[in-house]
N, C-alpha and C positions, 0 to 999 in steps of 0.2 A: 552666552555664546551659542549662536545658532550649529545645531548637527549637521554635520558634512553629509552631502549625497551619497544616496545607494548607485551604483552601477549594476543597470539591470544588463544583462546577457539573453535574448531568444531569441529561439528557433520557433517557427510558425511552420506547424507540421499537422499529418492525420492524426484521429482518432489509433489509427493502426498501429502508426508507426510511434507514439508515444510513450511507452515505456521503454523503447530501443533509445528514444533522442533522449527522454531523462539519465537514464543511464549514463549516458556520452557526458552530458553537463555534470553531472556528477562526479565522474572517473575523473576529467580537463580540471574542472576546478574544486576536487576537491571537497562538496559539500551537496546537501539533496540539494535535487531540484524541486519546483514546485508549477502544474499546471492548470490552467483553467480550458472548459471549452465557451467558446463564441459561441453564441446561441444562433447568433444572424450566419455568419456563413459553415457554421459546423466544422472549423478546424480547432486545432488543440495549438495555443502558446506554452510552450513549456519553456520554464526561467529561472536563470539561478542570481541570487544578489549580493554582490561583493559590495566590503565596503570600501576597495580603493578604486580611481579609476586603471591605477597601476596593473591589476590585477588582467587588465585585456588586455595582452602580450600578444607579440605577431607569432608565434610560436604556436598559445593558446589557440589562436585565430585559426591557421592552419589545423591546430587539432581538430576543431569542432567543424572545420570545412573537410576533411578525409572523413571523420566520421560518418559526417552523413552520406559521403560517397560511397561507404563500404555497406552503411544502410538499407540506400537503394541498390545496390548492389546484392543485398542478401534476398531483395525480390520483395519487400516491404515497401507500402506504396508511401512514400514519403512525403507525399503533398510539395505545396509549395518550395517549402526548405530554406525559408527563408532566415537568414542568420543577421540579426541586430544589436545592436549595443547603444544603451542611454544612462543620463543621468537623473533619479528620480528622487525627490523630494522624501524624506522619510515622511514626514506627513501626508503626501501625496500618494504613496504607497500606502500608506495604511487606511487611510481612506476608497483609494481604488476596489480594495480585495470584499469591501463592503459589498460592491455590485456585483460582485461574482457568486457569492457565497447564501446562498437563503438556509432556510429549515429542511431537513430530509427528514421524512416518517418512516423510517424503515419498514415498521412493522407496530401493532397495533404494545407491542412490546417494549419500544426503542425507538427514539427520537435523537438524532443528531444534528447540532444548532450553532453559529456563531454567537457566542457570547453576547453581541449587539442586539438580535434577533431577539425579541420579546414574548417570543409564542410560547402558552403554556402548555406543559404537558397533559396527555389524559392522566385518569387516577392509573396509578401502578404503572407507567409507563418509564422505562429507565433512559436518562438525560447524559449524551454524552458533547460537551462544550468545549468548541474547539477554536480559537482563534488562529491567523494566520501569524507564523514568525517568519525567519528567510527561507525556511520553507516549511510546508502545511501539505499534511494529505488528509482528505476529505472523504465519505465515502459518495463524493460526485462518479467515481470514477467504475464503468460496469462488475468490474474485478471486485474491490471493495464492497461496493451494494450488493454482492454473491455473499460474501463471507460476513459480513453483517444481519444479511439477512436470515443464513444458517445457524449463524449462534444465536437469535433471537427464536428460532424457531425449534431448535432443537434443546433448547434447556427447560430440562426438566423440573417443575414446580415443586419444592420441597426436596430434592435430589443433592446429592454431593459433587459437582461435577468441576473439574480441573481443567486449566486448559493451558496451550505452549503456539507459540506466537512465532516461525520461522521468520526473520525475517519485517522486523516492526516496522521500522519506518517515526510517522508523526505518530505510531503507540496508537491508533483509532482503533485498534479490533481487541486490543490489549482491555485497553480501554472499558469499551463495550463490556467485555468480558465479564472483567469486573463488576459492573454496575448492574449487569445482566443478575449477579449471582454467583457466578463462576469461581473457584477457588479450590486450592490456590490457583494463581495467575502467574506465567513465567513468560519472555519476551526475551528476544536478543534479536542483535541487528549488527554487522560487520563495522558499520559506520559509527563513529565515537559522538557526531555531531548528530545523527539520529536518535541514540540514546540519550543526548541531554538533552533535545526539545522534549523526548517523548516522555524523560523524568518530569519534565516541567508541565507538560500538557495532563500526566497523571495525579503529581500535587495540586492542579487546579481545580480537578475532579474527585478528588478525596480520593483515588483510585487505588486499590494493594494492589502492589504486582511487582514481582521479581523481575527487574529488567537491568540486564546485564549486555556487555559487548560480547558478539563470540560469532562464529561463521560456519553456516550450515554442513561447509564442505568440510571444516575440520572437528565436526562432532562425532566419536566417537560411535563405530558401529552397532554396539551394543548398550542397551541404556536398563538400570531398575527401572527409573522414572518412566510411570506410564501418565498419560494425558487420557480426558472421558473425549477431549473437544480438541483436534491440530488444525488450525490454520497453516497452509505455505501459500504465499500470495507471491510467486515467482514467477522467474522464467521458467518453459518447458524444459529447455536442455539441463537447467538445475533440478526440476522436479525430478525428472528421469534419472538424472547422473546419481542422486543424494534419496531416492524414494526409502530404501532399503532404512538410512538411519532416522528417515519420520515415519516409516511403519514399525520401527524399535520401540519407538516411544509412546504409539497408542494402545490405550487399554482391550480389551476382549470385545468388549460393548461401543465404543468408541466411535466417534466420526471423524473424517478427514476431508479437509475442505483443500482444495487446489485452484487456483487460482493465477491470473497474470499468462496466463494461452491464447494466443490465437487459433481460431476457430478450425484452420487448417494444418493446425499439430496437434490440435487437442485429441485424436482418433489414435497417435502414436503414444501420446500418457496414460489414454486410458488404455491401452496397452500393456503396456510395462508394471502400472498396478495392477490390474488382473492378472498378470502374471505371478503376484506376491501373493494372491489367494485375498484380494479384495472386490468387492461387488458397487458397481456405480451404483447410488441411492438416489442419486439428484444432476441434473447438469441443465443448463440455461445458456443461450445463444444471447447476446448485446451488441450490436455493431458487427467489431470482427473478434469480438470477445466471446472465450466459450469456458465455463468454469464446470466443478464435477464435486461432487461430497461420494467419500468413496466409505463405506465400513465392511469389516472383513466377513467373508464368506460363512454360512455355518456349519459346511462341509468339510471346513479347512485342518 
């Protein structure tokens, strides 16, 4: 019996505007989205894959045509904005995500690869193999390649170092984490269908890590649990709103990687943590991407 088609859902938007459109696809139906960028005209598709056609409702339709209204509306440059619906071969999909996907070096540390992808590692280099499901996060994305890159860089050889994951997603930083060294490894994520790729993505990698459902905004003010290494790959207004409960949980020594800013809020976050008596260590401009590694002051 031949598998019934995927029904793909995109939006053909910027670099900018692509974690705001992910988001929308998400919220509408339901489940992550997953995007690539075109190398030829430098926009972002962002897509989510249902498997009925039922599933595109004029309801839905209307949602994800407001959303991007209120989008651009928020002053985000929304590119094209083009909004599509197809029917795609599960084969044809699976083969598609091929051309999208190569090898990332992170670092002379870490290497990140689709499973297809042949290339070997250097000696001591840690491997982390990630195939596409209905949705994949990759560290293609500027935000990712920040926090990837900070945990690659800042683990310490021979060191005990812990780490907590605001926030997982496809589990890639979790991941890394792990492979890097890192331990324990803890991971949560709001979305139930994020936690079960990113359990799946981590039994594929041998990977321990404590990954559980739970929501930044309703984590408890106060924590024992200190982390050596906090990834938040979020929004600003969540950074800012929830800072207070991820500088509970990092240790003395600790680093804090922040992530998922635009370039033109990133100056009001790093605000707000310097306010908590932490000090920028690091931060890096991508596009309209601006990320920060913050550790606390030693005056504090």
């Amino acid at each position: 019996m031949r598998a019934r088609p995927l029904l793909r859902v995109s939006v053909t938007t910027s670099m900018e505007a692509e974690e705001a459109v992910a988001e929308l696809l998400g919220r509408v139906f339901n489940r992550p989205a997953s995007a690539y960028i075109n190398e030829e005209t430098k926009l972002t598709i962002v897509s989510v894959y249902c498997d009925r056609r039922a599933d595109w409702t004029a309801a839905k339709r209307a949602a994800v045509a407001e959303g991007m209204r209120l989008i651009r509306s928020s002053g985000l440059n929304a590119g094209p904005g083009i909004i599509s619906a197809s029917g795609v071969k599960r084969e044809d999909w699976a083969e598609s995500w091929k051309r999208h996907f190569k090898a990332i070096e992170i670092s002379p540390r870490l290497l990140v690869k689709p499973g297809w992808v042949r290339r070997r590692p250097r000696k001591g280099q840690a491997v982390v193999v990630l195939d596409p499901g209905l949705s994949f996060g990759t560290g293609n994305h500027p935000t990712t390649e920040f926090c990837l890159r900070a945990l690659a860089d800042f683990r310490r050889a021979e060191a005990r170092q812990s780490f907590f994951d605001a926030g997982t997603g496809s589990g890639i930083l979790a991941i890394a984490a792990a492979k890097l060294g890192y331990a324990p490894v803890r991971a949560i994520d709001f979305d139930a269908e994020a936690v079960r790729i990113a359990r799946e993505n981590a039994r594929r990698n041998r990977a321990r890590i404590n990954l559980s459902r739970g929501d930044v905004t309703r984590l408890p003010v106060r924590s024992r649990e200190k982390y050596d290494f906090i990834c938040a790959n979020l929004i600003s207004n969540l950074l800012i709103a929830e800072r207070r409960k991820l500088i509970a949980r990092l240790a003395p020594q600790g680093e804090l990687a922040v992530a998922g800013i635009l370039k033109d809020e990133f100056a009001e976050v790093r605000r707000a943590f310097e306010k908590e008596k932490l000090r920028l260590v690091r931060s890096r401009v991508q596009g309209e991407w601006q990320s920060g590694l913050f550790a606390f002051r030693s005056d504090r």
